[in-house]
N, C-alpha and C positions, 0 to 999 in steps of 0.2 A: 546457438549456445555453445560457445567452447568449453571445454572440460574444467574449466577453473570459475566459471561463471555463468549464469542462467538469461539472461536476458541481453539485447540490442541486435543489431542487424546491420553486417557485416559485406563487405567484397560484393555488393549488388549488381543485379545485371540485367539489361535489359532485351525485352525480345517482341521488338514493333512488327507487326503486321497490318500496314494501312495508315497509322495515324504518326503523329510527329510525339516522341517521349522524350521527356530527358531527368535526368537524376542529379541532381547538382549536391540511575532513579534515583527521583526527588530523594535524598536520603533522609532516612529520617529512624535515623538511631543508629547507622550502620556503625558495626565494631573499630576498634583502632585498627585491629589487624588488616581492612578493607582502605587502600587507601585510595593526564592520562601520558604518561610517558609509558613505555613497556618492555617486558620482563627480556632480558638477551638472553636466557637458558632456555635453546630448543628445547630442551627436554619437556619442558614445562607449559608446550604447546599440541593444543589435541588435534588429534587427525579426526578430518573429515570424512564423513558426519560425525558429531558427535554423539554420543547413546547419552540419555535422558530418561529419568523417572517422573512423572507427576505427583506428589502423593496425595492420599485420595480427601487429603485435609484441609488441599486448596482450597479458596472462592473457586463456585465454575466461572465467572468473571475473570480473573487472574488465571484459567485453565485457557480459557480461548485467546486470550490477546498472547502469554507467554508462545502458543502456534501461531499469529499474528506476526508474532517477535521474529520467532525463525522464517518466517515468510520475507523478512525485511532484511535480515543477515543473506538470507541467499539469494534477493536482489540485488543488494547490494555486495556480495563479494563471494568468495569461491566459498564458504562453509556455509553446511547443511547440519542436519541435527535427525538422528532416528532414535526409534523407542529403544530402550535398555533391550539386549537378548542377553547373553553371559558376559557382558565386557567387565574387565575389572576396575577401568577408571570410567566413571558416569557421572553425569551430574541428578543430583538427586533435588529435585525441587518442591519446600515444602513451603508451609506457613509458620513460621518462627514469629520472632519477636523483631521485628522490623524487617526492615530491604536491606541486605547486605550478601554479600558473596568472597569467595579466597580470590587470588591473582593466580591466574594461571591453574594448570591442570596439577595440584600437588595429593591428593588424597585419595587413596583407593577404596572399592566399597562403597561409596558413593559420596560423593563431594557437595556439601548442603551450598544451598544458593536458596535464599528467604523472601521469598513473596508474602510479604504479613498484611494484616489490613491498611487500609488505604495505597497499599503501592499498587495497585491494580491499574497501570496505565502502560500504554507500550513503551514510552521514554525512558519510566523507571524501569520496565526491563529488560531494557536494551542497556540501561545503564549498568545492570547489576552481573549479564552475561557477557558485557566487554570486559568487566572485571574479570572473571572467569576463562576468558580468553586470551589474559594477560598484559590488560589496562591500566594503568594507576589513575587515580583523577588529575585532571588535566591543571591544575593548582598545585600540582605535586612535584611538576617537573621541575630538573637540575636548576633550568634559566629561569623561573617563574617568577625571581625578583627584579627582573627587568621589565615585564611587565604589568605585575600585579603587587601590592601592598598587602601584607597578612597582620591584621590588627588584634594579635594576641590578647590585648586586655580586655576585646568584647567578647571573648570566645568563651563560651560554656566552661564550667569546671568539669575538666577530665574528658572533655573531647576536643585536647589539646591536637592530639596525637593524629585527628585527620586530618590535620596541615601539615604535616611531617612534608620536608621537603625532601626528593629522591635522591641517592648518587646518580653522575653519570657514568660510574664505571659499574652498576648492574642494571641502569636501566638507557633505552635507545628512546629520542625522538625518533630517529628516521629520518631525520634531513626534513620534519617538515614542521613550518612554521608555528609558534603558540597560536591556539584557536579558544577566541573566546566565546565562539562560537560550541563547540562542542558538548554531548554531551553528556560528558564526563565532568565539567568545568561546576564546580560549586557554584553557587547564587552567592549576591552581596551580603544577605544574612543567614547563611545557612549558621546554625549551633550558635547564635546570637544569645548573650547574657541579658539581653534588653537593653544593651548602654549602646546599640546604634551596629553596625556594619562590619560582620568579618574579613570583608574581602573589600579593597578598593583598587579600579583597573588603574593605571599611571593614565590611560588616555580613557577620559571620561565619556566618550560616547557610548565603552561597552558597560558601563557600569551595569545599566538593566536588559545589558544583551547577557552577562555569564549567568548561567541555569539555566538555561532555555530547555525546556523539557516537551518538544516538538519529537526531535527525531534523529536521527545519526546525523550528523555534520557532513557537507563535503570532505574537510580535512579527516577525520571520526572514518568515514570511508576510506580514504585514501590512506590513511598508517593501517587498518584493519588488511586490506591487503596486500600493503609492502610486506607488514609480519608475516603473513600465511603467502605470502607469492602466488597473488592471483595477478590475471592479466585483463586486457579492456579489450571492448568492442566497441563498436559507435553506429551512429543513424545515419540514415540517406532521406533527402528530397526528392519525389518524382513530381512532374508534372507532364501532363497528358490530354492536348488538345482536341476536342471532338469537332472543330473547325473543318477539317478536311477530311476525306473520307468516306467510305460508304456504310451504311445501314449494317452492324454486325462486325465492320472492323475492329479489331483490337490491341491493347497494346501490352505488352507484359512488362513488370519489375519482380524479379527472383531474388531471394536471399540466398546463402552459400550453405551448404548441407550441414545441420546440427544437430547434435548428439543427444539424447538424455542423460541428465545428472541425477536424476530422482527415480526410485521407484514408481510413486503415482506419478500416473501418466496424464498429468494438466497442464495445460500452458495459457496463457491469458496474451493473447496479442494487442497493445494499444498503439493508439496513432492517430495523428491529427489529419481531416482531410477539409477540402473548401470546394464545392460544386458551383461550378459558374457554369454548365452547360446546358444541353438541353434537359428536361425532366423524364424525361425513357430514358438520358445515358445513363450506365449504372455502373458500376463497380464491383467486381468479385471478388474474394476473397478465398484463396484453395491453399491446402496443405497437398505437398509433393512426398510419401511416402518409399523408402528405399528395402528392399529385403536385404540387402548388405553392401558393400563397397564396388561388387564389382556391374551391382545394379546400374543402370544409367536411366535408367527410362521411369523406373518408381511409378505407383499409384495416385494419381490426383482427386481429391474430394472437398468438394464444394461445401465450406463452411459460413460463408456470410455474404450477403448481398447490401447493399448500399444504392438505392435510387428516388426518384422523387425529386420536388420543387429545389431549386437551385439556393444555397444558403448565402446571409451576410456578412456569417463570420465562420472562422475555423469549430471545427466540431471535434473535439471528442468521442473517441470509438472504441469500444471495444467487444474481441471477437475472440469465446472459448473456442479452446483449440483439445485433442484427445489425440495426438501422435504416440504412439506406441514403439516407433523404429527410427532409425535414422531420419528426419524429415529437412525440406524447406518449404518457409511460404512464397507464394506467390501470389502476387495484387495485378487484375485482369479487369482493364476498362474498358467498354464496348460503347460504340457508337450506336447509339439510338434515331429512332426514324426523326425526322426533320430537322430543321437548320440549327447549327449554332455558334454561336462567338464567342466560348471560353469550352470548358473542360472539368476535368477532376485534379487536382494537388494533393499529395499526400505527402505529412513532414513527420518528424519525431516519432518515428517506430521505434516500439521499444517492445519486446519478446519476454516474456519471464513465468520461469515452473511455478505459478502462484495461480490461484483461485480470482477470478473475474471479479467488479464488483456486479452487486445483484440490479442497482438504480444507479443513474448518470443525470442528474438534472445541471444544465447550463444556465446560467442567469448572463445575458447580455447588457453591457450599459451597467455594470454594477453600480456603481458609487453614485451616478446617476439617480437612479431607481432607488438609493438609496434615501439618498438628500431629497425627493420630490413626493417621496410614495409617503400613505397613511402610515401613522406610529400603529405597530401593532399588526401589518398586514400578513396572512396569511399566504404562501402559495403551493400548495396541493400538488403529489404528484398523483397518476392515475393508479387506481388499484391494481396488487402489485398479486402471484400467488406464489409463496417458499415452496420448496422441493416436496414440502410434505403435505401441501394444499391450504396453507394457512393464509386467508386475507390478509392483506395489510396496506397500508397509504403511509409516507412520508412526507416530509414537506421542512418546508422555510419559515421563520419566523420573523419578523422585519421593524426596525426597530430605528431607524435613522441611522444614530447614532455607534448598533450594534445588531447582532442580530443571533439565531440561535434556531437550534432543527430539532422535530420532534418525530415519532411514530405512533401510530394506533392500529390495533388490530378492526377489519372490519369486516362486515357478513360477505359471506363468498360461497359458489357453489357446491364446497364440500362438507358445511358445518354443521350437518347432521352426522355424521362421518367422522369426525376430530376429535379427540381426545381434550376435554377444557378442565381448568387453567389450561393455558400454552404456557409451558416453561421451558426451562433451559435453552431458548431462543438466546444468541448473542446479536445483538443492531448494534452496528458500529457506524460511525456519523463522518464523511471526511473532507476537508478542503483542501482540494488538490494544488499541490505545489507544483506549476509547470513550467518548471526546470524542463530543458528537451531533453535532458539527458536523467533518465530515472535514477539514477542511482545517488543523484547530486538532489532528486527531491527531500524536501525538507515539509513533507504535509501535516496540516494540524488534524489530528483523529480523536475521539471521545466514544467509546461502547460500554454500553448495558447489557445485563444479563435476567429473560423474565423468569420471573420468579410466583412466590405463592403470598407475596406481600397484598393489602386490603386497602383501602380508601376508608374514609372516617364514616361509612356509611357499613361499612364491613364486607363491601363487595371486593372480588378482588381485579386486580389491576387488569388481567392478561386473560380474563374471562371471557365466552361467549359474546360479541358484541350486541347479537340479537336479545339479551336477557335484559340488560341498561345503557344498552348505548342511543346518539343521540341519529336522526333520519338526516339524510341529505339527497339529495338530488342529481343521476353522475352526468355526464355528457349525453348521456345515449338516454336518458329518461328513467333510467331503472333508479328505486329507493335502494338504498344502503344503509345499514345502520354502523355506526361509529363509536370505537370504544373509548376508553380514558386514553387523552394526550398527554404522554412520559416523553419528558421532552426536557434541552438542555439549555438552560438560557440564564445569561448570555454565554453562547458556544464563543464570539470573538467581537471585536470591536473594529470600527471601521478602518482605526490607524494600522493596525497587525494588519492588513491587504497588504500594504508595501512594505513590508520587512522581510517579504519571500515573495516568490513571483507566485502569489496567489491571484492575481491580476493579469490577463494575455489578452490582448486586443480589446480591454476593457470588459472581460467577458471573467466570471468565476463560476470554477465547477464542483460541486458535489458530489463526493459516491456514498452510496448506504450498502449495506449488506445485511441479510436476516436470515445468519447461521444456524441450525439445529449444532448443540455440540452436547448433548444427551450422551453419545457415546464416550465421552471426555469423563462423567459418573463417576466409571467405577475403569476407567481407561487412559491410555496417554497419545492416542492418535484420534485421528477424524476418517472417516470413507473417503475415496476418493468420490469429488463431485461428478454426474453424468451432467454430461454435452448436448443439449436441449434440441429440437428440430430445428431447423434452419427455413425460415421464409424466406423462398423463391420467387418472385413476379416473372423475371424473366429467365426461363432455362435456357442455358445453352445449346444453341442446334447443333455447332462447330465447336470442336476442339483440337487443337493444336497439340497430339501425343507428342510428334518429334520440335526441339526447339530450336527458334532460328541459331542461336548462339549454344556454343558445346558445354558439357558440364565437365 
């Protein structure tokens, strides 16, 4: 991680021993005063982190994605965000009277930014904190009549004024191109008088691409940090054959020593690997910790192992990380006992101070499976336990044509023990955009928050499953009982796969996560998450403290 940014894997290096390596928001009321070109008075931009209030008025829904939100800001670019201590310019984030936010850092004492009902999505508030950050909406720009038409006569009365178009002597593209992509970029009928279309593009293909209320833009990314003068990093290829070799050789790929940006001390390592080798070879996963600079030798601790049956497609992986000092990771593939004729590959690493997801289900053969399977088909993930011992099951909904993900809580070893209802639970549902380069993702996300809401029966939703839930049968033989499926349908439709590379070798992937954010009540941060034990099949007998290559 460089100092201006949290994530990717940089300057790699290799260290074989035995084997052959090589590395190759929706607005919806927002004020006139809210109007993405951006503001050229430094003054008017915050230093990172930014201090932040919750107030305690929000949705907790709207509480947990707004931390969601700064998790995608500091993925995507050098600013970070902490809770209010005495600062005197803060953003104070309440529930007002729609989604809207100022430009720029102007107001001392705390600077309102409106999370009101129904904005409760990360787009809209990523949308309402680029304002903040000193965005205009991306229809506002100087040149916007070269590429977009503004049909004044359909426009709402008296919400003339959020088409105001900007100077270019107070405000900067940035040398980068109109993105109708963005999203800052109004929809065709945002403030619509009902006589048809506020906005029409000159090139008709983006017509029902401007509003897109996914997720920051590549371009959205790229002026976010020309503003704030953040810098990049990038990913490496390794591959690593178990062809030659003896029993136990290994081969190493290191990343370049990085630093922490964040206080909580998380890191979420992901990357793509493909096992063609034999099924004892396996792959390790170690973080290299340093006591300071003049350290060379640093601590090595074994955080994730990777073995078993040889896969048909690329896999997604991910691997919590808890570095506390200076660290790099390092990826260590061992030759296992008998023959083989491939290896391990690992592509698209990508590093970042954010929270792991909790579930990764891959579906191979999407569109496939799409077009061929039952309307209606179910697919299950195994029973899952939250931090706090709370059962729960995920899954797919499959629909042809579309399809959509649900959860249920269900009976598990602790639920004598649990506190029922389960509330303040956030599930968050996501289809990953695999983009190699994380910051250029564009994924579609959708989370709930449980609550003390009832079924027409008066039971309520997030209750004991064992009290009315329904029996199933798991892999292993054991009954389960199964509570109400809250669930999001239709999540997407089969055309949205190709409009983002939600689609990789044919293959799409899912993350869930089932957040506790109770402490968010009467508060404006989260705990840091603990780093879970790590299964081991095969320990390491040999370690390579000194490396072949110098640091």
């Amino acid at each position: 991680m460089s100092e201006c940014q949290d994530e990717g894997i940089k300057d790699g290096e290799i260290r074989d021993a035995g084997m052959k390596a090589s590395v190759v928001g929706v607005i919806k009321g927002a004020p006139p005063t809210t109007q993405r070109s951006a503001i050229t008075n430094g003054d008017q931009l915050w230093t990172s982190p930014v201090p932040y209030v919750l107030d305690k008025g929000l949705e907790m829904n709207a509480k947990g994605l707004i931390l969601k939100a700064f998790d995608q800001f500091r993925l995507k670019s050098c600013i970070d965000f902490k809770p209010r201590d005495s600062e005197e310019y803060y953003i104070h984030v309440q529930k007002l009277n729609g989604c809207y936010s100022y430009i720029g850092k102007v107001i001392s004492n705390g600077q309102n930014i409106s999370i009101g009902s129904y904005c409760d999505s990360i787009s809209t508030i990523e949308h309402e904190f680029l304002h903040a950050l000193g965005f205009y909406h991306e229809q506002s720009r100087s040149d916007r009549d070269d590429y977009v038409t503004i049909v004044n006569e359909n426009i709402r009365e008296g919400r003339e004024g959020n088409f105001d178009k900007q100077s270019n002597e107070t405000t900067t593209t940035q040398g980068v191109p109109y993105d109708f992509w963005s999203v800052m970029h109004y929809s065709k009928g945002s403030f619509s008088n009902g006589n048809g279309s506020t906005i029409i593009t000159k090139d008709p293909k983006f017509q029902d691409v401007i509003g897109q209320r996914l997720d920051l833009s590549p371009k959205d990314t790229l002026e976010l940090n020309l503003l704030y003068k953040c810098s990049e990093d990038a990913g490496y290829f390794m591959h690593v054959s178990t062809a030659s070799g003896e029993e136990g050789d290994s081969a190493w790929l290191e990343t370049h020593r990085m630093s922490l940006n964040r206080e909580h001390h998380e890191q979420c390592l992901q990357f793509y690997y493909y096992h063609s080798g034999n099924m004892s070879d396996h792959l390790n996963i170690w973080i290299r910790e340093f006591q300071d600079e003049l350290d060379l030798k640093g601590t090595l601790r074994l955080m994730g192992q990777i073995d078993g049956e040889p896969t048909n497609y690329w896999k997604l992986h991910h691997v919590s990380l808890n570095a506390t000092k200076h660290f790099q990771v390092e990826f260590d593939v061992r030759k296992g006992a008998g023959s083989s004729t491939g290896g391990f590959s690992i592509d698209d690493i990508n590093l970042s101070e954010i929270e792991c997801p909790y579930v990764t289900m891959q579906l191979d053969d999407f569109e496939q499976t799409l077009n061929s399977i039952s309307f209606g088909t179910t697919i299950y993930s195994p029973r899952q336990y939250s931090s706090r011992g709370y059962a729960y099951r995920v899954g797919v909904l499959l629909y042809n044509s579309f399809f959509g993900f649900f959860v249920q809580l269900v009976s598990g070893k602790n639920d004598d023990r649990l506190e029922w209802p389960c509330t303040e639970r956030q599930l968050t549902f996501k289809m990953l955009d695999q983009n190699a380069n994380i910051q250029l993702q564009m994924s579609k996300q959708f989370s709930i928050t449980s609550d003390l809401s009832t079924s027409s029966n008066g039971s309520y939703l997030w209750d004991n499953p064992r009290l009315d839930g329904l029996p199933y049968i798991d892999d292993n033989g054991e009954t389960i009982f199964a509570g109400t499926m809250n669930s999001r349908t239709p999540f997407s439709y089969k055309d949205e796969l190709k409009t983002k590379e939600f689609l990789k070798g044919g293959s799409v992937i899912f993350t869930f996560s089932f957040q506790d954010i109770t402490a968010l009540i009467n508060g404006s941060a989260l705990p840091i998450p603990q780093v879970g034990e790590v299964n081991i099949k095969y320990p390491p007998k040999e370690l390579k403290e000194d490396p072949c290559s110098s640091r």
